[in-house]
C-alpha positions as CSV (number, residue, x, y, z in Angstrom):
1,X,13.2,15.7,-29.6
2,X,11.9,18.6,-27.6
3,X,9.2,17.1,-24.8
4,X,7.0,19.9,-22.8
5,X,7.2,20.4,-18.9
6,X,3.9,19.1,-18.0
7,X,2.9,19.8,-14.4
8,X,0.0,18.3,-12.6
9,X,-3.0,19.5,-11.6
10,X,-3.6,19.1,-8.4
11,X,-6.2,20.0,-5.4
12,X,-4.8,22.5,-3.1
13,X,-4.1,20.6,-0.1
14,X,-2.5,17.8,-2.0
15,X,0.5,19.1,-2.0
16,X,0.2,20.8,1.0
17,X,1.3,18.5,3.8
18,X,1.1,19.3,7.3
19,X,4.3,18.0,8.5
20,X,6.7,15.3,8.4
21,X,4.8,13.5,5.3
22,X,1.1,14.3,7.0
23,X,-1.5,15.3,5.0
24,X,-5.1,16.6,6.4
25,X,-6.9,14.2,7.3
26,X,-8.3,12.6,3.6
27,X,-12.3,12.8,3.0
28,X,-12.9,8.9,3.5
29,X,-11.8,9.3,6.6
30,X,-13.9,12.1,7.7
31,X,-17.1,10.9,6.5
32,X,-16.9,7.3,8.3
33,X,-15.5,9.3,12.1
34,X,-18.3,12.3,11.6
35,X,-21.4,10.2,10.3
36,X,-23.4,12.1,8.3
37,X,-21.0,14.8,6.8
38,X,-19.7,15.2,3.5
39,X,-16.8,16.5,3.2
40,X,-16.6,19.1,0.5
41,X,-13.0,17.4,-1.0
42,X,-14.8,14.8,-2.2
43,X,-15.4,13.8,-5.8
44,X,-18.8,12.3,-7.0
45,X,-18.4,9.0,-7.3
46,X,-21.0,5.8,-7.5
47,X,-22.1,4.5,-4.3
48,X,-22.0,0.5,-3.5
49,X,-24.5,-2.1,-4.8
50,X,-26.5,-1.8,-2.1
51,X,-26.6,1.5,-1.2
52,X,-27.7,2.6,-4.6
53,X,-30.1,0.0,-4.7
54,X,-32.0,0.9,-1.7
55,X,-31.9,4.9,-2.7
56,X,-32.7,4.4,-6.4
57,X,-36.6,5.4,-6.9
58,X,-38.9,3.9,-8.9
59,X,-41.5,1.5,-9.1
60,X,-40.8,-1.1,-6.0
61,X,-38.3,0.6,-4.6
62,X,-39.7,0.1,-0.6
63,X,-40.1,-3.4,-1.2
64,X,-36.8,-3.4,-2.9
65,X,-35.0,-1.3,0.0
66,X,-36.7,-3.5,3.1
67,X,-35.4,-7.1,1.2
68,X,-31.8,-5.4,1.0
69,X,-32.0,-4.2,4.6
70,X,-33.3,-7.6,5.8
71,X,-29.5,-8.6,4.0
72,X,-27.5,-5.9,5.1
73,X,-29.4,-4.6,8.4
74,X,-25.5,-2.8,9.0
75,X,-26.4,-0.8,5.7
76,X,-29.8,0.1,7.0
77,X,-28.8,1.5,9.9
78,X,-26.3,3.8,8.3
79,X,-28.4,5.2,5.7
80,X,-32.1,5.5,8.2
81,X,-30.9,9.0,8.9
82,X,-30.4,9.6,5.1
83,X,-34.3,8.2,4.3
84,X,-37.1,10.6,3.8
85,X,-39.5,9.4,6.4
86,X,-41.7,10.5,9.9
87,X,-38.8,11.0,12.9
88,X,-40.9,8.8,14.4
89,X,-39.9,5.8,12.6
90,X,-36.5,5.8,12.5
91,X,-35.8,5.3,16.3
92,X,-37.8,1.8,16.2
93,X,-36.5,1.3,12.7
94,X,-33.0,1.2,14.0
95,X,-33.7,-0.9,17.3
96,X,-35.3,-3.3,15.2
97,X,-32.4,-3.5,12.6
98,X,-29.6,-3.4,15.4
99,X,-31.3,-6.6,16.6
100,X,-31.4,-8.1,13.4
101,X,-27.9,-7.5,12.9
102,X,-27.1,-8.5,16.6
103,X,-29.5,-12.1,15.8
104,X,-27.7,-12.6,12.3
105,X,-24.1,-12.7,13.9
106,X,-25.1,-14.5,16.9
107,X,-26.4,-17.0,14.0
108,X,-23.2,-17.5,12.5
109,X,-20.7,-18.1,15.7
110,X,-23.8,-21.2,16.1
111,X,-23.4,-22.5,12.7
112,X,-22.2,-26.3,12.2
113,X,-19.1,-26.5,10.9
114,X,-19.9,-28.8,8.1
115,X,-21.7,-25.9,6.4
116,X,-19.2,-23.2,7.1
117,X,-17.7,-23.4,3.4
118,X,-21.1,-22.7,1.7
119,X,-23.3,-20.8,4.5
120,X,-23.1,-17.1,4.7
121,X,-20.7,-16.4,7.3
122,X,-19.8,-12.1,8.3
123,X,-16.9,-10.6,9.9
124,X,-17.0,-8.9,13.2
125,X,-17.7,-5.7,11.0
126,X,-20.9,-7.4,9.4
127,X,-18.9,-8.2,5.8
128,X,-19.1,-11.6,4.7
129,X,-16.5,-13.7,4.2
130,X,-15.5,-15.0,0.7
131,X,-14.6,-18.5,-0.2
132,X,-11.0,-17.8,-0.1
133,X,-11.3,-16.7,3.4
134,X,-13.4,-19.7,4.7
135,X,-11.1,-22.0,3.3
136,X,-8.2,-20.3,4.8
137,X,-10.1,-21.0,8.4
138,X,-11.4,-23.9,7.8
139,X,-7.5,-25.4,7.0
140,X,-6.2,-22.9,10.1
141,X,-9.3,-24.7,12.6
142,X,-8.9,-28.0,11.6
143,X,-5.4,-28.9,10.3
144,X,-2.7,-25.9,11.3
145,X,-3.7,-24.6,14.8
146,X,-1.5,-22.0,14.6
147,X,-0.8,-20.3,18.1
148,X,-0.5,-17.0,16.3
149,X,-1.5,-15.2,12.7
150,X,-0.2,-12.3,11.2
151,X,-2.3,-10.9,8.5
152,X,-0.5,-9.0,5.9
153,X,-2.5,-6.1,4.8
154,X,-6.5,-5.5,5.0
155,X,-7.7,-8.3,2.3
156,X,-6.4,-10.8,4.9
157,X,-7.9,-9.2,8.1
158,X,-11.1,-11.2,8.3
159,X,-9.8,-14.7,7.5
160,X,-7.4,-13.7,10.4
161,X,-9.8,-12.4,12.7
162,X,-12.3,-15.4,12.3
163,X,-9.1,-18.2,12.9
164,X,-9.1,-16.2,16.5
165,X,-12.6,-16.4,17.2
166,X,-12.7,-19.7,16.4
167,X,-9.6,-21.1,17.8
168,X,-8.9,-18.2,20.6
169,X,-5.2,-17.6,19.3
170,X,-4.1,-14.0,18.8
171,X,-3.7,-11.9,15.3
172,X,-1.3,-9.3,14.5
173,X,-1.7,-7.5,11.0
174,X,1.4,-6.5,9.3
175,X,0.2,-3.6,7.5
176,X,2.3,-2.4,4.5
177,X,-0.3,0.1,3.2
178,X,-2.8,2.9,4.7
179,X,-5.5,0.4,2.8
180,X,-7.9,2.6,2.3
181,X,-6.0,6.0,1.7
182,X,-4.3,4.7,-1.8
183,X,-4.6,6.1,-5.3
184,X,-7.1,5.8,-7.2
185,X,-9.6,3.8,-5.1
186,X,-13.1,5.2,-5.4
187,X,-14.4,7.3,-2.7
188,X,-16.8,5.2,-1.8
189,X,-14.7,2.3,-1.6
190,X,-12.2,3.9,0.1
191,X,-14.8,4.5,3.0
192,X,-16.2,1.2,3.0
193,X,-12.5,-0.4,3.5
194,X,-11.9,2.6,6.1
195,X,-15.3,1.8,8.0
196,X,-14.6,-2.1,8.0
197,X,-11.3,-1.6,8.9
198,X,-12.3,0.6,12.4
199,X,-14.4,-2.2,13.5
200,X,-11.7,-4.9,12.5
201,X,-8.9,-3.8,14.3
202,X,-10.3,-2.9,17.6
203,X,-9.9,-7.0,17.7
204,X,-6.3,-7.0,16.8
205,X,-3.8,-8.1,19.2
206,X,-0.9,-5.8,17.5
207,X,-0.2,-3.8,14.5
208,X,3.3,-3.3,12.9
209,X,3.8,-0.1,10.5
210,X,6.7,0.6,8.1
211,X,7.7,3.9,9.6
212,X,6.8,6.7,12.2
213,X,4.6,8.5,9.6
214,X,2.6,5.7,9.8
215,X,2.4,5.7,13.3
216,X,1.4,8.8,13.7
217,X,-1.7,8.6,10.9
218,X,-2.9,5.3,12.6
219,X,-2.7,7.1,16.0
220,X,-4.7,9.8,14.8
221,X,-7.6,8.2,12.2
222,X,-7.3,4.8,13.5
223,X,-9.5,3.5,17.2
224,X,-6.3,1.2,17.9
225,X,-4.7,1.9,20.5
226,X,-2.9,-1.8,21.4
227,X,1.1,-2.6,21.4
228,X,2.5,-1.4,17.6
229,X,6.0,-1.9,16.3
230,X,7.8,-0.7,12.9
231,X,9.3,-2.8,10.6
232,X,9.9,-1.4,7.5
233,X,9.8,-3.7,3.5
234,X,13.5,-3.9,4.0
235,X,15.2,-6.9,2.3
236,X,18.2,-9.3,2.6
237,X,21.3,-10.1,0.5
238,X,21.3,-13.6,-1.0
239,X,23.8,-16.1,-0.9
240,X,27.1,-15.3,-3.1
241,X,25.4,-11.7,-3.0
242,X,28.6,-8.9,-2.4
243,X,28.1,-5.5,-2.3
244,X,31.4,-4.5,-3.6
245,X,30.9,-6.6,-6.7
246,X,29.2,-4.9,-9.8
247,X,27.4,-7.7,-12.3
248,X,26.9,-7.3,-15.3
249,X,22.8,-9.4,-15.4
250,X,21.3,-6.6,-17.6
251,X,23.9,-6.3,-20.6
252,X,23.6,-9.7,-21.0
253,X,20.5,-9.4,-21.9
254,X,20.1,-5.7,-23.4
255,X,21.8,-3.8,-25.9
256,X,23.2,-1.1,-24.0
257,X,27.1,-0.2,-25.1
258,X,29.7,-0.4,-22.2
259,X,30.4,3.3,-22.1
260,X,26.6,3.8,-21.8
261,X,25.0,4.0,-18.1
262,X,22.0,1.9,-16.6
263,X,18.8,3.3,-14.8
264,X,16.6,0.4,-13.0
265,X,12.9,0.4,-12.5
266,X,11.7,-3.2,-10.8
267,X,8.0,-3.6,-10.6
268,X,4.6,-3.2,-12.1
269,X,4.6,0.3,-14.0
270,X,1.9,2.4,-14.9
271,X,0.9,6.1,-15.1
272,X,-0.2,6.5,-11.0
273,X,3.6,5.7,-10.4
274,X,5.0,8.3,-13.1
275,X,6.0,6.1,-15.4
276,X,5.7,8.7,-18.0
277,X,6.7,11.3,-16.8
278,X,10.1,9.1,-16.0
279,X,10.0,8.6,-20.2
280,X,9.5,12.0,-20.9
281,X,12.9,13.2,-18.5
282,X,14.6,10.7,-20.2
283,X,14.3,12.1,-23.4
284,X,14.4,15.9,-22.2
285,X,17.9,15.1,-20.3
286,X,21.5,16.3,-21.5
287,X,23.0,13.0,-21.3
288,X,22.2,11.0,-24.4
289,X,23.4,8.0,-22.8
290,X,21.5,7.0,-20.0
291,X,19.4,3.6,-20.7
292,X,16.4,3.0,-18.7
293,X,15.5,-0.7,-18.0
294,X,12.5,-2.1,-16.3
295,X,12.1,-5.7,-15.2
296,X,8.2,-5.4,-14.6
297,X,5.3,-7.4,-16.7
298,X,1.6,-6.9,-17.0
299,X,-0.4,-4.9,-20.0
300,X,0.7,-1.7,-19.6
301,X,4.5,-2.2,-21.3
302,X,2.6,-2.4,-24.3
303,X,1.7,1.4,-23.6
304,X,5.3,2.5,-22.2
305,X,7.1,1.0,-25.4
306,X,4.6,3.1,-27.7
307,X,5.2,6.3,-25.3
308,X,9.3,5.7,-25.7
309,X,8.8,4.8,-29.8
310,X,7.1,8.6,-29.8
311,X,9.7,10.3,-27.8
312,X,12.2,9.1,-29.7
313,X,14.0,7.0,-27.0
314,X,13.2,3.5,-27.3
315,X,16.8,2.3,-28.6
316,X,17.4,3.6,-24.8
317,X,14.3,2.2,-23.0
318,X,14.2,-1.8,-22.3
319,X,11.5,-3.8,-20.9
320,X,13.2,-7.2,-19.2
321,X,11.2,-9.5,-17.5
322,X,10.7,-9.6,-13.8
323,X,13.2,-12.0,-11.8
324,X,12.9,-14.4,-8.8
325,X,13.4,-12.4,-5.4
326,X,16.5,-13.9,-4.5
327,X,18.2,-12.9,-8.0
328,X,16.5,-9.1,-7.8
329,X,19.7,-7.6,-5.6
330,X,22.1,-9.1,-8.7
331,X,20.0,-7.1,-10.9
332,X,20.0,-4.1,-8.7
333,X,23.5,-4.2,-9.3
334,X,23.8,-4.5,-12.3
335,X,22.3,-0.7,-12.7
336,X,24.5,2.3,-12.2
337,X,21.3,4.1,-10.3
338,X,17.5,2.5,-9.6
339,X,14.7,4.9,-9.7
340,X,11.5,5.4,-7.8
341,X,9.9,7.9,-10.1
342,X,6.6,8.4,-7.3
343,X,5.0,11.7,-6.3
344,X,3.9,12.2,-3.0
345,X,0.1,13.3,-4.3
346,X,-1.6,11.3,-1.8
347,X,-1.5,10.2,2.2
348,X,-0.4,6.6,1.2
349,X,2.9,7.5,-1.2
350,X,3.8,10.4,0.6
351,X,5.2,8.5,3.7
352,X,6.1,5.3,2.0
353,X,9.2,3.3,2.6
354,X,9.2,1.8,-0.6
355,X,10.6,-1.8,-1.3
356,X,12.9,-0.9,-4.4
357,X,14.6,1.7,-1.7
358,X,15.7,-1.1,0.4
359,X,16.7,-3.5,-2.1
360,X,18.8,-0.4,-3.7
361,X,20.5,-0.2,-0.2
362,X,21.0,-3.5,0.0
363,X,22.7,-3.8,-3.8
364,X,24.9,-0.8,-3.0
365,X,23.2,1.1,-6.1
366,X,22.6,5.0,-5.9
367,X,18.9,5.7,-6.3
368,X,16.6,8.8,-7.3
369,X,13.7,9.7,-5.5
370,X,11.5,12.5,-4.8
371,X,12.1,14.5,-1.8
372,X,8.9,14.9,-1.3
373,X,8.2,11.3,-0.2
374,X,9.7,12.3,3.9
375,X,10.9,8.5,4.7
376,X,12.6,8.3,0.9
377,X,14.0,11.7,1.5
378,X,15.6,11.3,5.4
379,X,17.3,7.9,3.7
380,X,18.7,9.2,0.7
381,X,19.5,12.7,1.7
382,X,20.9,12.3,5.0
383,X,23.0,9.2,4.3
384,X,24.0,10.3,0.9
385,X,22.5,7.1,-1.1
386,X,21.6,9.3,-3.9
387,X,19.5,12.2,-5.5
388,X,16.7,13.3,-3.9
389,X,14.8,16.4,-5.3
390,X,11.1,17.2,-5.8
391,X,9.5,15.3,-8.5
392,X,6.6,17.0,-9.5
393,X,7.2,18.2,-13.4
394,X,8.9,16.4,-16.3
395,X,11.4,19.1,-15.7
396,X,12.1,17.9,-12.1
397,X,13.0,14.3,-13.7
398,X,15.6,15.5,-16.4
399,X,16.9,17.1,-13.5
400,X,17.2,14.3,-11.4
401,X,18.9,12.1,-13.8
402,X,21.4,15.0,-15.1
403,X,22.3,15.6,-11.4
404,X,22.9,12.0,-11.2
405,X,25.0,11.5,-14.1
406,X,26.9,14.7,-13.8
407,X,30.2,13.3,-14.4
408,X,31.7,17.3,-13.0
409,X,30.1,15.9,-9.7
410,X,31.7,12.4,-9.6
411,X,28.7,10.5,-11.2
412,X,26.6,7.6,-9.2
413,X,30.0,6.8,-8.5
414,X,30.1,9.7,-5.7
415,X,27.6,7.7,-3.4
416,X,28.9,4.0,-3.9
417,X,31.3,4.5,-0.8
418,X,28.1,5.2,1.6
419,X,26.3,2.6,0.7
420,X,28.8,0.1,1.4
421,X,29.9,1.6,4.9
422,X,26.2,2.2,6.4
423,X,23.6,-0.3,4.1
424,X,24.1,-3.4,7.2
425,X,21.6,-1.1,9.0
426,X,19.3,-1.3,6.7
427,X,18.9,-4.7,6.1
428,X,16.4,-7.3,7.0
429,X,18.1,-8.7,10.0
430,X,18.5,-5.5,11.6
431,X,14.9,-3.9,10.9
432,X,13.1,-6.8,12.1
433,X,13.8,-6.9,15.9
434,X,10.7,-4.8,16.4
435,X,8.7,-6.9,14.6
436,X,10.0,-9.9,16.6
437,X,9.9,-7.8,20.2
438,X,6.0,-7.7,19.4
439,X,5.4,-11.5,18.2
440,X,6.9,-12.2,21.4
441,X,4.7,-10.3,23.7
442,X,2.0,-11.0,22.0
443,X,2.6,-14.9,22.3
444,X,3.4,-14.3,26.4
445,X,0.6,-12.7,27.2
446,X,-1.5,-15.2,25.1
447,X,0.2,-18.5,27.0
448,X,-0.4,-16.5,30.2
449,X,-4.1,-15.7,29.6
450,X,-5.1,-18.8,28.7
451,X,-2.8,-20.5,32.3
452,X,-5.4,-18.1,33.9
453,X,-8.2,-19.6,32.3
């Protein structure tokens, strides 16, 4: 079956990155550091609940807007400049909010602790805290006294941050994601994470990153400027685990012939990570023989099935489900390549050092990837793990996979030997020690402070 190149449609400067991965800096980010602008990238989108509630007009809308700012003076005070009234209001308008706010947070670090679970309690950035969060601090301030927390990611920040103003021990958030700079997060949201997120970590203690990318975008959006290290989501090899060895997991389970060859996607699919464009290469390829398998879960395989029933491919497109971690690298090679069918059409993706490239490593299994992702691309190209092309078109996948199963060029085959020789560096054990440098200068300068004190 004959399946169009479909390219996407993109905003100029999407695909334009500066350098190295960096894109300019995203519209989120520009609104919340120059307050008041609007950047002209931005699409129309919904603002918050509260924010629209206070703008909306109609009948009761001042009463409306001062019972909302009496909830959320933080709110107030960003959107006074935004309100039609007399100049001369808004100065005391905003000393009288910036006291409120000041009076509501003083409120909560007096609270009793035996109504911490159901009274209202904020983060330093004014947010409150939900259940889950409370519970978290309320187990971390009365049964683990931990002499350190690491957050992973932003959802986990103001538990975090609350433990160490409670119980004065430090917080280092392992961030795995630019939060607020992913696809497909509304505008508005996106700036309300970004904004939170500014306030948050001016209270951190350190930050680790995946790569320098990273570095370098936090260094230039972010106000922290405290002790970071880089540890990327690299994995480790099981017991019994040897790279030399290829098992055989996914013909046990999938009707794929022995002179056929194996493509591997592991994880959650859906159309933001190309999923169907990956189909539609498939079934555009030369080689008739190449079997994609995904071991994934959740709604959309429903949708994927459908899209390989129409191409014409689904006696070559499997859907297994997903494994425990420890068995994933047994998996991995079981595949003669894994995939990571991502396009580098936003901040977040485009300097990513995604998991499924590490546990590819770590399996000794040649991957694809786009070479427009720059950590994807240093790994792959300059080591020689596998393909790594622009993946921007339908086109640009057939390509990848007939490059990769070119048997003229030695097939995935060709790469096996690198793998084997430089993956140890790669690993777990050996990407960590940053990590581990920072928890322990973290912890020393803690257990020195508090001799001081």
């Amino acid at each position: 079956m004959e399946v169009p190149t479909v390219a996407i449609n993109l905003e100029p400067e999407q695909f334009a990155p500066i350098g190295d991965g960096l894109f300019p800096t995203p519209p989120h980010v520009n609104e919340v550091v120059q307050r008041g602008r609007t950047d002209p990238r931005r699409k129309r989108s919904q603002d918050n609940l509260i924010r629209s509630e206070m703008l909306a007009p109609g009948p009761g809308r001042l009463r409306r807007g001062a019972l909302l700012s009496l909830r959320a003076p933080e709110v107030a005070i960003e959107l006074l400049p935004h309100l039609s009234m007399p100049a001369i209001l808004r100065a005391p308008l905003g000393l009288f909010y910036s006291l409120l706010s000041a009076v509501s947070k003083l409120g909560q670090a007096t609270r009793a602790p035996a109504d911490f679970l159901s009274d209202p309690v904020r983060s330093a950035a004014g947010v409150p805290l939900h259940y889950w969060d409370k519970s978290v601090v309320r187990y971390a301030e009365q049964i683990w006294r931990p002499d350190m927390v690491v957050a992973n990611d932003f959802p986990t920040l103001r538990a975090a941050l609350e433990i160490k103003r409670r119980i004065r021990c430090p917080v280092i958030l392992d961030a795995h994601e630019l939060y607020s700079y992913q696809p497909n997060v509304p505008h508005n949201t996106a700036k309300q994470i970004f904004r939170e997120e500014r306030v948050l970590v001016r209270h951190l203690d350190g930050l680790i990153l995946i790569n320098q990318e990273h570095r370098k975008v936090v260094q230039r959006d972010s106000p922290f400027r405290g002790k970071t290290a880089l540890c990327p989501n690299a994995t480790t090899q099981p017991e019994g685990f040897d790279i030399r060895v290829r098992y055989d997991r996914i013909r046990e389970k999938a009707p794929i012939p022995d002179d056929h060859k194996i493509m591997l996607f592991q994880g959650g699919i859906n159309r933001a990570r190309r999923i169907d464009f990956l189909l539609q290469g498939l079934a555009q390829a030369k080689s008739r023989k190449v079997h994609q398998v995904f071991l994934t879960f959740g709604q959309e395989v429903e949708e994927f099935k459908k899209h390989a029933q129409d191409l014409g491919i689904s006696g070559r497109v499997h859907f297994l489900p997903f494994v425990p971690w420890d068995d994933v690298l047994f998996w991995a090679a079981s595949a003669d390549c894994g995939v990571m069918p991502y396009q580098a059409t936003d901040q977040n993706t485009a300097i990513s050092s995604p998991n499924k490239m590490y546990e590819f490593i770590a399996a000794g299994t040649p991957m694809i990837g786009s070479s427009d992702l720059v950590n994807v691309n240093k790994i792959i190209s300059e080591e020689g793990f596998g393909v790594s092309i622009p993946l921007r078109t339908v086109a640009d996948y057939a390509n990848a996979i007939d490059l990769m199963f070119d048997e003229a060029l030695g097939g995935p085959e060709r790469f096996r030997s690198n793998l084997i020789d430089k993956h140890q560096k790669y690993l777990w054990q050996n990407e960590v020690s940053g990590a581990v440098e920072l928890y322990r200068g973290v912890i020393s300068r803690h257990r020195k402070a508090r001799l001081r004190r």
